[in-house]
mmCIF file of the N, C-alpha and C atoms, coordinates in Angstrom:
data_MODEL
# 
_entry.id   MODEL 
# 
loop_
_atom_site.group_PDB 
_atom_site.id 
_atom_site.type_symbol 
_atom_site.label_atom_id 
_atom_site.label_alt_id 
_atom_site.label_comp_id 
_atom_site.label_asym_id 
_atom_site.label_entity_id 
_atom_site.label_seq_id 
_atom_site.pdbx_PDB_ins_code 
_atom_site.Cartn_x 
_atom_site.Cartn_y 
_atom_site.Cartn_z 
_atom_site.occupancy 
_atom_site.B_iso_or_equiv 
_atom_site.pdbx_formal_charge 
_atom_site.auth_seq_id 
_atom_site.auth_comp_id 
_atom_site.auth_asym_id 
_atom_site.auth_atom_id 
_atom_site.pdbx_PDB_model_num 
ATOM 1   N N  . UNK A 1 1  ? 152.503 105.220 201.390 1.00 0.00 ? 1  UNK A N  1 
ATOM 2   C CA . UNK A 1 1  ? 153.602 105.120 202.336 1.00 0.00 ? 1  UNK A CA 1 
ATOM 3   C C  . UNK A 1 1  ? 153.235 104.100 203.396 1.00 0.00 ? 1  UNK A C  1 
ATOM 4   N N  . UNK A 1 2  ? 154.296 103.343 203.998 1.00 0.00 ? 2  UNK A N  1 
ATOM 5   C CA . UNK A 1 2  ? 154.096 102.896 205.086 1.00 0.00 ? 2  UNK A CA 1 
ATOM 6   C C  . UNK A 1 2  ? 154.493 103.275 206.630 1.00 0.00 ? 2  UNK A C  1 
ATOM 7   N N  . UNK A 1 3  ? 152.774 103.501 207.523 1.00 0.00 ? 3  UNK A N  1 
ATOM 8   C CA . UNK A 1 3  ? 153.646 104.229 208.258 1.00 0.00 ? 3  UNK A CA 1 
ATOM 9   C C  . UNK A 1 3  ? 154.195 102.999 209.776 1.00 0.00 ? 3  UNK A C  1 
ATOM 10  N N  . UNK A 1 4  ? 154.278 104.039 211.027 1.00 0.00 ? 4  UNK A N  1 
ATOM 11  C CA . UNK A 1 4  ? 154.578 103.266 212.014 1.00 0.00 ? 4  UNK A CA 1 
ATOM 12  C C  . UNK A 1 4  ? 154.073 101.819 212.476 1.00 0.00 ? 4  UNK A C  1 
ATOM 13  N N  . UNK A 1 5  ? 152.829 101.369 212.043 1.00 0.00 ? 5  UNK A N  1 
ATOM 14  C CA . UNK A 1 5  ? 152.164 101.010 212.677 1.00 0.00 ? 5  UNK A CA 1 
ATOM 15  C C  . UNK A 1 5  ? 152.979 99.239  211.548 1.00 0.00 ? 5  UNK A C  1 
ATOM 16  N N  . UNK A 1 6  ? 153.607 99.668  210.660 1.00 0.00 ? 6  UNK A N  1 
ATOM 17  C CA . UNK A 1 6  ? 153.934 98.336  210.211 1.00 0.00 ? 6  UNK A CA 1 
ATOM 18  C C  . UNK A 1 6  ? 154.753 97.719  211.216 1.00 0.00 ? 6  UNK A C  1 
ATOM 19  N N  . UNK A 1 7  ? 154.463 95.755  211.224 1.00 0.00 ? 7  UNK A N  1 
ATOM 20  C CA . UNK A 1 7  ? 155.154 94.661  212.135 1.00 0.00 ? 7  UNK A CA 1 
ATOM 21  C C  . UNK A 1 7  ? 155.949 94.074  211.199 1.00 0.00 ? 7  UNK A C  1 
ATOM 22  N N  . UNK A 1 8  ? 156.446 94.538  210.093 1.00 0.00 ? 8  UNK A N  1 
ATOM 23  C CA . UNK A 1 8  ? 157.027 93.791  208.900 1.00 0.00 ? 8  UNK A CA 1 
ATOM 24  C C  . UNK A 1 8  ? 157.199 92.741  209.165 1.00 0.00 ? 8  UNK A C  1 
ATOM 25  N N  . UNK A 1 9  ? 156.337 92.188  208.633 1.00 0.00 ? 9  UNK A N  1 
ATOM 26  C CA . UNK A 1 9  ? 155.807 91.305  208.341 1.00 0.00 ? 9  UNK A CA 1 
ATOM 27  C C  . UNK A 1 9  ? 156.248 90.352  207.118 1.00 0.00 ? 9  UNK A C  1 
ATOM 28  N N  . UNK A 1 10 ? 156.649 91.305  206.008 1.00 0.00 ? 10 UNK A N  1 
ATOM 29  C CA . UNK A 1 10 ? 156.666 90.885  205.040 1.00 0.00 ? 10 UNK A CA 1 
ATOM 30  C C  . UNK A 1 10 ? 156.067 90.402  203.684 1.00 0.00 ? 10 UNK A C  1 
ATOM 31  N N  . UNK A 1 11 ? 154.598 90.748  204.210 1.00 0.00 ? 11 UNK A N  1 
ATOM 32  C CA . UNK A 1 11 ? 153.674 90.290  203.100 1.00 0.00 ? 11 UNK A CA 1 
ATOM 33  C C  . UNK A 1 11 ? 153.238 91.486  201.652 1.00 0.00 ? 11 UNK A C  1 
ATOM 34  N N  . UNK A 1 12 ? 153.537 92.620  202.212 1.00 0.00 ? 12 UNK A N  1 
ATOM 35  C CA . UNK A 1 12 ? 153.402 93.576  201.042 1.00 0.00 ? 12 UNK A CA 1 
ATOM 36  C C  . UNK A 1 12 ? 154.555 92.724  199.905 1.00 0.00 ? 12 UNK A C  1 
ATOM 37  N N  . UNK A 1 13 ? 156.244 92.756  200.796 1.00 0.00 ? 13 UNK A N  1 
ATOM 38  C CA . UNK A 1 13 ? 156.975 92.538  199.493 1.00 0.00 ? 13 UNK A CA 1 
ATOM 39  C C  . UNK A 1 13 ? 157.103 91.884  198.351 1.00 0.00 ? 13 UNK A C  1 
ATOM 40  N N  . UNK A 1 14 ? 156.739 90.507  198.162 1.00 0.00 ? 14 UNK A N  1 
ATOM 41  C CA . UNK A 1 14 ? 156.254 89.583  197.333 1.00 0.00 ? 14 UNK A CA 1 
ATOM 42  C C  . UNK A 1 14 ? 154.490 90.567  196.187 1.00 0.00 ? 14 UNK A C  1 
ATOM 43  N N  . UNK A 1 15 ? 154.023 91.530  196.838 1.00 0.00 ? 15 UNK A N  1 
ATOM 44  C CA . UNK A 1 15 ? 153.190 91.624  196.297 1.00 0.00 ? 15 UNK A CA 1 
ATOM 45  C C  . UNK A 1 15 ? 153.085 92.826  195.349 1.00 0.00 ? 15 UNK A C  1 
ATOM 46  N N  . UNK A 1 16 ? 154.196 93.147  195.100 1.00 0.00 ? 16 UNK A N  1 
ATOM 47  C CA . UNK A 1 16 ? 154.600 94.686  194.834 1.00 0.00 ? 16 UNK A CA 1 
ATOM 48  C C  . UNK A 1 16 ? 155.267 94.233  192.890 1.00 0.00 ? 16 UNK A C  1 
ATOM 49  N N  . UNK A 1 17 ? 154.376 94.875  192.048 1.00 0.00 ? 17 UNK A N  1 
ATOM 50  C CA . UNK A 1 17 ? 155.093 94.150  191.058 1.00 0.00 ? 17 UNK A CA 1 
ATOM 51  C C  . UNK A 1 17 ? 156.301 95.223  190.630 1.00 0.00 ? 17 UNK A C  1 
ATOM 52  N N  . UNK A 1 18 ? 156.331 96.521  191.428 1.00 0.00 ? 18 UNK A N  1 
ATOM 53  C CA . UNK A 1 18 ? 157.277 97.142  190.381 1.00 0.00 ? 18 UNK A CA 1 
ATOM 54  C C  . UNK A 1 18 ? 158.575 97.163  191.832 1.00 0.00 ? 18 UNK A C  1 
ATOM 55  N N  . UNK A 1 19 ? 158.456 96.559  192.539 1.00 0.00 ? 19 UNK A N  1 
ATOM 56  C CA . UNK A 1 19 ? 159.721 96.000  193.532 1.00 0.00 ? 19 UNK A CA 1 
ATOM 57  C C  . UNK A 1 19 ? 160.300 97.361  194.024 1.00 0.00 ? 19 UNK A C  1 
ATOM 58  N N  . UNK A 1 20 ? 158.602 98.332  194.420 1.00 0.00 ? 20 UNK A N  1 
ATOM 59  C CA . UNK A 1 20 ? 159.106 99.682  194.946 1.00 0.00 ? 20 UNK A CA 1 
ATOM 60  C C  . UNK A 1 20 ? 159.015 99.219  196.882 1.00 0.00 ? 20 UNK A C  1 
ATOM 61  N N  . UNK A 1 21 ? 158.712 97.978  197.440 1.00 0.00 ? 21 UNK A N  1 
ATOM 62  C CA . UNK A 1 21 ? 158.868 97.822  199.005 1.00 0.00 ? 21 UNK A CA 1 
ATOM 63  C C  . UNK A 1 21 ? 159.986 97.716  199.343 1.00 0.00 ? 21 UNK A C  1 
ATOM 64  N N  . UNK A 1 22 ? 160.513 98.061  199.991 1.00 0.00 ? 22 UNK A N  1 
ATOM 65  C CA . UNK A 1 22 ? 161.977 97.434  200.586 1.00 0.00 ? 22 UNK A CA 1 
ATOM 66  C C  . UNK A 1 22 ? 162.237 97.528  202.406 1.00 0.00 ? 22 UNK A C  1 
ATOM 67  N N  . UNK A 1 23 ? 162.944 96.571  203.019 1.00 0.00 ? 23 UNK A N  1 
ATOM 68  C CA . UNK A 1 23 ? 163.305 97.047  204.550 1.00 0.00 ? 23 UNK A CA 1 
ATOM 69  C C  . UNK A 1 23 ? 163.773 98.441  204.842 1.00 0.00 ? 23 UNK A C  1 
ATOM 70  N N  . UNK A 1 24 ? 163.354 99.126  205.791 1.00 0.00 ? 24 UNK A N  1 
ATOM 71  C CA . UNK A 1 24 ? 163.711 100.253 205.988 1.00 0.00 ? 24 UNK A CA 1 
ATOM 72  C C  . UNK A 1 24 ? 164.571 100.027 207.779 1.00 0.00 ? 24 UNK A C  1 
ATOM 73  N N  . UNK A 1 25 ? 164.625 101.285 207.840 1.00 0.00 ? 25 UNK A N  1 
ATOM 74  C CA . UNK A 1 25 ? 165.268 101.571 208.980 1.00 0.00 ? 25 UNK A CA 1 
ATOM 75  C C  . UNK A 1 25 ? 164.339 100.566 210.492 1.00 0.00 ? 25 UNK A C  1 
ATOM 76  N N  . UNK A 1 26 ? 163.527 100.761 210.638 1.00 0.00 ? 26 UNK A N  1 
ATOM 77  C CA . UNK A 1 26 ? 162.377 100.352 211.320 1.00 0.00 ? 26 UNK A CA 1 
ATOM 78  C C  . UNK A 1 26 ? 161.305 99.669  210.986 1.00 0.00 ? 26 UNK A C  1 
ATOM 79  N N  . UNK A 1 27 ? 160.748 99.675  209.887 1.00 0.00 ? 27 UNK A N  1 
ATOM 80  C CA . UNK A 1 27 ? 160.008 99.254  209.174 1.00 0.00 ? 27 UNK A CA 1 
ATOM 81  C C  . UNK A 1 27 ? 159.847 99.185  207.837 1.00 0.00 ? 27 UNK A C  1 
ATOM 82  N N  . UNK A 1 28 ? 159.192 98.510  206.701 1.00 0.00 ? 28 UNK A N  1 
ATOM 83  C CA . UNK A 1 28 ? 159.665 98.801  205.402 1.00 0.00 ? 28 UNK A CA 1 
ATOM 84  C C  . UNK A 1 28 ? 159.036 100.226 205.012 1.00 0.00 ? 28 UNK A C  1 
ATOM 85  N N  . UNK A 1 29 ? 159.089 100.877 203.558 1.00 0.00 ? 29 UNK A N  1 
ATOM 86  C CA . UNK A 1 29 ? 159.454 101.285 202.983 1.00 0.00 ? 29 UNK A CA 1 
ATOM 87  C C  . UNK A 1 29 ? 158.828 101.486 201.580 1.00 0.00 ? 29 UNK A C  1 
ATOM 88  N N  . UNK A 1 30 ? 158.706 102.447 201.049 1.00 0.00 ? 30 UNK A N  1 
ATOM 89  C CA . UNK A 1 30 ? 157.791 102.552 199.726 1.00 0.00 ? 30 UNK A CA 1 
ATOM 90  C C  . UNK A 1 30 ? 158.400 103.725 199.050 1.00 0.00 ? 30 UNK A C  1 
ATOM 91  N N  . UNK A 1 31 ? 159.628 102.689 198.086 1.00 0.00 ? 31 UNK A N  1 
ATOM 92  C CA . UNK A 1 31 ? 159.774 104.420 197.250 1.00 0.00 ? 31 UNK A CA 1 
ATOM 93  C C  . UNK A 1 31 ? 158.893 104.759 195.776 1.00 0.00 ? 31 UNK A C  1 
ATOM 94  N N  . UNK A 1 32 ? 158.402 105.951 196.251 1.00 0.00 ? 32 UNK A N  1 
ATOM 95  C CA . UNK A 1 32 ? 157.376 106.544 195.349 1.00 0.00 ? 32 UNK A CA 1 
ATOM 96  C C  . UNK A 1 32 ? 158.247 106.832 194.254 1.00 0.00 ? 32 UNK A C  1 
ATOM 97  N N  . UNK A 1 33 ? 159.286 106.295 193.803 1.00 0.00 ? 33 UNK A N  1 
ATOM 98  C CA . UNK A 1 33 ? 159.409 106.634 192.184 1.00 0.00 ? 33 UNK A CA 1 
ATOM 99  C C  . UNK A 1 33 ? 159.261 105.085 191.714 1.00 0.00 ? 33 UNK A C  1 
ATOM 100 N N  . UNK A 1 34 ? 159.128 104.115 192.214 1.00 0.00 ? 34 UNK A N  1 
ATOM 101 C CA . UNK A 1 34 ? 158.697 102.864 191.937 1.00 0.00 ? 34 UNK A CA 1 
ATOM 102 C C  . UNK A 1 34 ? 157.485 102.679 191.485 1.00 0.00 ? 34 UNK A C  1 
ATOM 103 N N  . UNK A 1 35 ? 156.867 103.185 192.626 1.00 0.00 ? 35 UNK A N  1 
ATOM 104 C CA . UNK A 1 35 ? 155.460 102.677 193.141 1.00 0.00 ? 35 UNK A CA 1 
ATOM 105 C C  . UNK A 1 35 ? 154.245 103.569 192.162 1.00 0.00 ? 35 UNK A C  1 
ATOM 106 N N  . UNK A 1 36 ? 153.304 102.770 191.527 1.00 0.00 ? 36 UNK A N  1 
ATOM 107 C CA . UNK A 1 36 ? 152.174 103.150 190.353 1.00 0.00 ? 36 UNK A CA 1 
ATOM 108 C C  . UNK A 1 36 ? 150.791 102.907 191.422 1.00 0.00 ? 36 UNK A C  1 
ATOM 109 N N  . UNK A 1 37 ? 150.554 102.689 192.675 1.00 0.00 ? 37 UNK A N  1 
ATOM 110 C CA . UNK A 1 37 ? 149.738 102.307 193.588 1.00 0.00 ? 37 UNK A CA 1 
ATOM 111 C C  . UNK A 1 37 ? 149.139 101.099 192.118 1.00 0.00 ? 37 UNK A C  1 
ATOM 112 N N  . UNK A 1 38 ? 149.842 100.366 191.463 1.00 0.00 ? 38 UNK A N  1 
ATOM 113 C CA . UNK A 1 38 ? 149.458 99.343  191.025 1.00 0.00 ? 38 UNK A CA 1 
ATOM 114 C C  . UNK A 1 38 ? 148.927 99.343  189.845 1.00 0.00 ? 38 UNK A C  1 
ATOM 115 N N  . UNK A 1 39 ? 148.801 100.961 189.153 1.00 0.00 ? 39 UNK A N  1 
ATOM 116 C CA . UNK A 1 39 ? 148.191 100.787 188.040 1.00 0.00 ? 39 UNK A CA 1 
ATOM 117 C C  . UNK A 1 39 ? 148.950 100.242 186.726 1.00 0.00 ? 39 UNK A C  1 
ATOM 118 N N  . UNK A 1 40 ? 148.370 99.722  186.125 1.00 0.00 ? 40 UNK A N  1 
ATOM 119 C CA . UNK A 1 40 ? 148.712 98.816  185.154 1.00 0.00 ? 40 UNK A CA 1 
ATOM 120 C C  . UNK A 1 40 ? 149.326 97.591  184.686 1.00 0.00 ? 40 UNK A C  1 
ATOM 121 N N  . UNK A 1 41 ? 148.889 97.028  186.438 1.00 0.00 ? 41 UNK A N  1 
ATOM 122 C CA . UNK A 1 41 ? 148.856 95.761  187.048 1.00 0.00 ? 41 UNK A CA 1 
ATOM 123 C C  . UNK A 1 41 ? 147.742 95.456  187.220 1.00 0.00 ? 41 UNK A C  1 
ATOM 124 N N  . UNK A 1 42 ? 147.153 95.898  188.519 1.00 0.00 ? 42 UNK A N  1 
ATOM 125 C CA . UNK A 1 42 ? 145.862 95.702  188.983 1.00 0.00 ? 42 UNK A CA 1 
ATOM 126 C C  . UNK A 1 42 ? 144.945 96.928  189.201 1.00 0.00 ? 42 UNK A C  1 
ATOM 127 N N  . UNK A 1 43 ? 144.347 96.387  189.548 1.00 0.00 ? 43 UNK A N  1 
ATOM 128 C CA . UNK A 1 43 ? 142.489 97.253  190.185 1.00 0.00 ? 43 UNK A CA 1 
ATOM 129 C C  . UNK A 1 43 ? 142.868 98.051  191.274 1.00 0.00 ? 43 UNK A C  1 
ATOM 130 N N  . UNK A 1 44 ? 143.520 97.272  192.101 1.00 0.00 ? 44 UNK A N  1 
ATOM 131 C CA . UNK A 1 44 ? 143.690 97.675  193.462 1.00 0.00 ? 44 UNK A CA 1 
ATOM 132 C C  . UNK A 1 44 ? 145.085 97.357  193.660 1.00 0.00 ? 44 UNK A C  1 
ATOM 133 N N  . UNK A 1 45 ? 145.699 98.623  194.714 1.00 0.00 ? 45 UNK A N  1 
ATOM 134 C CA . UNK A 1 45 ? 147.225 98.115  195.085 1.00 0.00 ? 45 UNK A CA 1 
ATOM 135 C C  . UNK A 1 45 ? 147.200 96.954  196.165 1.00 0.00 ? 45 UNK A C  1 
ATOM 136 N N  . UNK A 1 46 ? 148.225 95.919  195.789 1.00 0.00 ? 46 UNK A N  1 
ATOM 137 C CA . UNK A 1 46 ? 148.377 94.421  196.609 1.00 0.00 ? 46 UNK A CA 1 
ATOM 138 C C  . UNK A 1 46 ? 148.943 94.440  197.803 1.00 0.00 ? 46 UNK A C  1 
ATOM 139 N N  . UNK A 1 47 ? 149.769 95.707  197.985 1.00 0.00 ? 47 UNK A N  1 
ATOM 140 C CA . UNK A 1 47 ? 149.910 96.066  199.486 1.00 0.00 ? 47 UNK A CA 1 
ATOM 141 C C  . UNK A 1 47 ? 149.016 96.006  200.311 1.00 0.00 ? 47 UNK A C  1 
ATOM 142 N N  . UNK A 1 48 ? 148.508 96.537  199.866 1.00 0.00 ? 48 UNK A N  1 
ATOM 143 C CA . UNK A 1 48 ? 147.242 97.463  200.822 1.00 0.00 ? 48 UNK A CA 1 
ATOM 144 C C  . UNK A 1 48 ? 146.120 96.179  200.994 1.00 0.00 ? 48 UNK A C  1 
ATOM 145 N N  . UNK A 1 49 ? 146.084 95.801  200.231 1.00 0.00 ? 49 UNK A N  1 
ATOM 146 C CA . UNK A 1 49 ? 145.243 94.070  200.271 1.00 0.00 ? 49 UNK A CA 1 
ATOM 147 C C  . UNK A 1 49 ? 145.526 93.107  201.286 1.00 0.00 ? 49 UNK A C  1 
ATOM 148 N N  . UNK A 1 50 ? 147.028 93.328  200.810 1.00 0.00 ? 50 UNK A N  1 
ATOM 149 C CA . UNK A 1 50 ? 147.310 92.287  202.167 1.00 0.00 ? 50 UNK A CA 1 
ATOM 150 C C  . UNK A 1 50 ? 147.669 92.459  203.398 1.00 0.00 ? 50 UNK A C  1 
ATOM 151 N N  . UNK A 1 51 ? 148.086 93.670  203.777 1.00 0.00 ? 51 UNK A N  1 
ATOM 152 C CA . UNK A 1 51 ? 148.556 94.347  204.537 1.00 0.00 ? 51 UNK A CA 1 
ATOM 153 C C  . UNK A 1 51 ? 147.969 93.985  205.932 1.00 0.00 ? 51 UNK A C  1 
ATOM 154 N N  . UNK A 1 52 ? 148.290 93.200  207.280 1.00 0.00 ? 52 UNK A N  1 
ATOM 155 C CA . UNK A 1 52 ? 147.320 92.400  207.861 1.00 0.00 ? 52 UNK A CA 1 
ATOM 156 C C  . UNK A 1 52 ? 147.487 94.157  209.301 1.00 0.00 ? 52 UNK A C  1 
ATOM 157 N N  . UNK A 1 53 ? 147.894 95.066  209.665 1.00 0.00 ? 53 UNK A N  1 
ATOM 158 C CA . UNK A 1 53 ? 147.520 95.689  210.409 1.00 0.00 ? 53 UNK A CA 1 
ATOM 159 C C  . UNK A 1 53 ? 147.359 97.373  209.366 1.00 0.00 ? 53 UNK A C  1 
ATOM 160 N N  . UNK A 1 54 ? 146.852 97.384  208.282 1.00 0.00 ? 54 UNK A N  1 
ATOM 161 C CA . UNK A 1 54 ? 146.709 98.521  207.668 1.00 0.00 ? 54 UNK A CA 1 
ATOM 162 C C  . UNK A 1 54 ? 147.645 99.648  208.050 1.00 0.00 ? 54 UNK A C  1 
ATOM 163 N N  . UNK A 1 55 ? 148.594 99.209  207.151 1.00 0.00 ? 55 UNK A N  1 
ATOM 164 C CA . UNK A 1 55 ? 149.793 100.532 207.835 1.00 0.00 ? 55 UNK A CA 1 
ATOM 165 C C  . UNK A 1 55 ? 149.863 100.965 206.400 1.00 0.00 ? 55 UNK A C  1 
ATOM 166 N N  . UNK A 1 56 ? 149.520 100.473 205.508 1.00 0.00 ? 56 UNK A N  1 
ATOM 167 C CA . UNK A 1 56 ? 149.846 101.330 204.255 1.00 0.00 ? 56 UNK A CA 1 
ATOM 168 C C  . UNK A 1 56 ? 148.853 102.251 203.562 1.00 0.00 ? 56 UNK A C  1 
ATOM 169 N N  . UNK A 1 57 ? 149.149 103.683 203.841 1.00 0.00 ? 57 UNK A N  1 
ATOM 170 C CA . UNK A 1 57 ? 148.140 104.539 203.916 1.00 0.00 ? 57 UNK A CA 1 
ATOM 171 C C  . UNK A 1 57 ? 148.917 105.445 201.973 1.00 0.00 ? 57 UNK A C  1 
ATOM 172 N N  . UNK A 1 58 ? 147.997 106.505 201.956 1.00 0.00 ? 58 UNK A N  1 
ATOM 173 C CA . UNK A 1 58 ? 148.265 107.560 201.060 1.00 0.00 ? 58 UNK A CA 1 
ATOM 174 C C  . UNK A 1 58 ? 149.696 108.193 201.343 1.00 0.00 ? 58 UNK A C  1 
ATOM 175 N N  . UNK A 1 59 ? 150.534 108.610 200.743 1.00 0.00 ? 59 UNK A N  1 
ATOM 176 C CA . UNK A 1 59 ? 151.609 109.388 201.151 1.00 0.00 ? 59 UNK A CA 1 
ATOM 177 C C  . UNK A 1 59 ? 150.986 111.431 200.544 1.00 0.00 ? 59 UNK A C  1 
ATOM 178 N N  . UNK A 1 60 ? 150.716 111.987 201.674 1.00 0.00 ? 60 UNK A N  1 
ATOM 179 C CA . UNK A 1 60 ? 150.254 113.265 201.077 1.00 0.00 ? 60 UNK A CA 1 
ATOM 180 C C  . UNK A 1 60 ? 151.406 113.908 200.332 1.00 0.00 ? 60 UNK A C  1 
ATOM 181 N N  . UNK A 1 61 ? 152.608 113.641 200.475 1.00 0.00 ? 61 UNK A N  1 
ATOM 182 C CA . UNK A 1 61 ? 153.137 114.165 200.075 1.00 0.00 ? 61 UNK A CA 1 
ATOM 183 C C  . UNK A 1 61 ? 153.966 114.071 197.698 1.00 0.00 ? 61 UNK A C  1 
ATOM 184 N N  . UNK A 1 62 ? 153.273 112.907 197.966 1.00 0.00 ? 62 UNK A N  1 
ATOM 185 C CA . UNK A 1 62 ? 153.726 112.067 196.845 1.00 0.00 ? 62 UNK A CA 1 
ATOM 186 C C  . UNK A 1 62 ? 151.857 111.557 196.231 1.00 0.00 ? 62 UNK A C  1 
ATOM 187 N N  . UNK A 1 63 ? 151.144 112.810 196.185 1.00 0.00 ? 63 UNK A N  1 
ATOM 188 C CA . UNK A 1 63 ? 149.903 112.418 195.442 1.00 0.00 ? 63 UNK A CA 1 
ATOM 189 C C  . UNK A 1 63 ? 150.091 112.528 194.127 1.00 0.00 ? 63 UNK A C  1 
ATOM 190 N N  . UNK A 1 64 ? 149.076 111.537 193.231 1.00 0.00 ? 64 UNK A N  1 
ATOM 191 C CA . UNK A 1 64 ? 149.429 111.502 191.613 1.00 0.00 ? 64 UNK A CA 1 
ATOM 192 C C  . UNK A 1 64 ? 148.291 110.866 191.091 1.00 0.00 ? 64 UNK A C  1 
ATOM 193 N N  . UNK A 1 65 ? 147.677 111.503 190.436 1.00 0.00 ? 65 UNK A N  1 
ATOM 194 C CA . UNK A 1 65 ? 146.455 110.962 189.675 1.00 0.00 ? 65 UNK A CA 1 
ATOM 195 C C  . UNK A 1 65 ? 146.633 109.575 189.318 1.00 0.00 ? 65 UNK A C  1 
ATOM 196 N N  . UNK A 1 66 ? 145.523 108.907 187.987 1.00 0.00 ? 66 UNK A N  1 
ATOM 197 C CA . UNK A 1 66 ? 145.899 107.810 187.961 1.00 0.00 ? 66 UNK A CA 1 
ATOM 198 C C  . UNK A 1 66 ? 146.584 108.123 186.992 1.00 0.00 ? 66 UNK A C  1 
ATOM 199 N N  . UNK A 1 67 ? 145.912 108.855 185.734 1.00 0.00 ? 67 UNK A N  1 
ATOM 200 C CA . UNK A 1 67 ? 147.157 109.632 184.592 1.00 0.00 ? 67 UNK A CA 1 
ATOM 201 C C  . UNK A 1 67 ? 148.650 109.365 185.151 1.00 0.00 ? 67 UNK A C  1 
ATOM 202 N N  . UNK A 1 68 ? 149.041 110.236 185.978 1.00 0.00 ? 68 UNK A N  1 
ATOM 203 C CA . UNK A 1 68 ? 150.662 110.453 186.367 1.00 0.00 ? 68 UNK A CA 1 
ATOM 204 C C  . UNK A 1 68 ? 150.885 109.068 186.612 1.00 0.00 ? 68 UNK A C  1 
ATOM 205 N N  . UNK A 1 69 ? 150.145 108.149 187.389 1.00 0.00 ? 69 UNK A N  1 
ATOM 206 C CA . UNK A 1 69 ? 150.423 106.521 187.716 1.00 0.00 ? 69 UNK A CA 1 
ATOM 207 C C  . UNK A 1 69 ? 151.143 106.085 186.313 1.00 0.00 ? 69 UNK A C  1 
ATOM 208 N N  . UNK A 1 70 ? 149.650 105.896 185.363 1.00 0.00 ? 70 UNK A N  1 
ATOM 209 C CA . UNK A 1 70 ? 149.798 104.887 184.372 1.00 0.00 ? 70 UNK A CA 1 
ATOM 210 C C  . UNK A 1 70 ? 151.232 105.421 183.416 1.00 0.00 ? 70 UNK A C  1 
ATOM 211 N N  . UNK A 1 71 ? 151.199 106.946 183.551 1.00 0.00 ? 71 UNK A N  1 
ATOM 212 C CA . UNK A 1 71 ? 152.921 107.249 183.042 1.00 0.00 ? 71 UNK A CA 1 
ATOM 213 C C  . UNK A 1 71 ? 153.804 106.852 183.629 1.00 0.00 ? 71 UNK A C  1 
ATOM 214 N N  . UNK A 1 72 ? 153.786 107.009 184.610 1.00 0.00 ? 72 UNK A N  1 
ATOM 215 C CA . UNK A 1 72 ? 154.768 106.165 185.500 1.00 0.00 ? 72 UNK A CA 1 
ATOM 216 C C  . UNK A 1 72 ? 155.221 104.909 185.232 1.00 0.00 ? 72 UNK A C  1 
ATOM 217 N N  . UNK A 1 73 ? 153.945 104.104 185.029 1.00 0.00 ? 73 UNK A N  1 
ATOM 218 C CA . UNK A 1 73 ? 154.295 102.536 184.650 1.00 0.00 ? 73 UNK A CA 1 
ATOM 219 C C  . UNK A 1 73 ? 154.977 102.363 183.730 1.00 0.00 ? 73 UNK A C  1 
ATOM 220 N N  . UNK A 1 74 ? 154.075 103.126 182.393 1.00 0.00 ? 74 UNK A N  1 
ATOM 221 C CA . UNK A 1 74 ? 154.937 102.742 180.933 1.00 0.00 ? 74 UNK A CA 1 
ATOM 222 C C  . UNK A 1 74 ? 156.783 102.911 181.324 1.00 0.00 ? 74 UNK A C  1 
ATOM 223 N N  . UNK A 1 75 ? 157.151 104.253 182.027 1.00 0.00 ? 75 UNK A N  1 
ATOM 224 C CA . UNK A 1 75 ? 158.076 104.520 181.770 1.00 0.00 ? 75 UNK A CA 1 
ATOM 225 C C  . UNK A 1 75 ? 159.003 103.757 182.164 1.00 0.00 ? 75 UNK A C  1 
ATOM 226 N N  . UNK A 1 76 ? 158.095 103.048 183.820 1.00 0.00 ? 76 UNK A N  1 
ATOM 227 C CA . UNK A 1 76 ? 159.122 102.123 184.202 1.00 0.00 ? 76 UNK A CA 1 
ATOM 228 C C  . UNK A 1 76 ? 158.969 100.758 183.325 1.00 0.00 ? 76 UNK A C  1 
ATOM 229 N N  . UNK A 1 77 ? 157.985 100.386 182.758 1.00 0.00 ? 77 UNK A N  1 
ATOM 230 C CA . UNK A 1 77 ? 158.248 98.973  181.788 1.00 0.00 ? 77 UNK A CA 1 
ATOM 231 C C  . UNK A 1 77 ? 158.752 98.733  180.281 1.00 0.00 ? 77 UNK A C  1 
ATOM 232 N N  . UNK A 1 78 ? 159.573 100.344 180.133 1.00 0.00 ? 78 UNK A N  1 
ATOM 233 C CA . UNK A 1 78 ? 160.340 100.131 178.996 1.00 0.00 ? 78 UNK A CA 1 
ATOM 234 C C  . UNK A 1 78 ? 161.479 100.973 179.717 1.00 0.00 ? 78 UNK A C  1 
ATOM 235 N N  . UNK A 1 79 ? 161.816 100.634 180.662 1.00 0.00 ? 79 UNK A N  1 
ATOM 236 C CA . UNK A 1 79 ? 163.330 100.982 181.317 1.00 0.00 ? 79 UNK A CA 1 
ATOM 237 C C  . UNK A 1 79 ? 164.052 99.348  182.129 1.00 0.00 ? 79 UNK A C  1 
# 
C-alpha cells in the first residue's frame, strides 16, 4: 500500500507492470487485486525501488505469500 507520506511524484507508475498504481484521492494508490508485489516480473517490487520518500510499505491487510502472488500473476496474464 501506499501510505501518507507519498508526494506523488509519479515514479512508482511507469514502474508497475500489472498497472495496479493509480491517482488516488490524495495520493496514489495500489489496488491489491492487481498488484503480485512483482512476482513474475521481477526479484523485487519496482515501486518500492524507486519510490524516492519510502511510502510504499506492506498492506497488513492484503498479505499473500509468494504462492498466492505467482497465482495471481498467471491469472492476471491470461485474462
Amino acid at each position: 500500500m501506499i501510505n501518507s507520506d507519498c508526494i506523488s511524484c509519479d515514479a512508482c507508475v511507469p514502474e508497475c507492470p500489472n498497472g495496479a498504481i493509480s491517482a488516488g484521492e490524495e495520493a496514489y494508490a495500489i489496488d491489491p487485486t492487481k498488484c503480485t508485489e512483482c512476482v513474475g516480473h521481477f526479484d523485487k517490487s519496482q515501486c518500492i525501488q524507486v519510490c524516492p520518500v519510502d511510502s510504499i510499505v506492506s498492506d497488513p491487510n492484503n498479505l499473500e505469500s509468494k504462492d498466492q502472488l505467482q497465482e495471481k500473476f498467471l491469472r492476471l496474464a491470461t485474462t
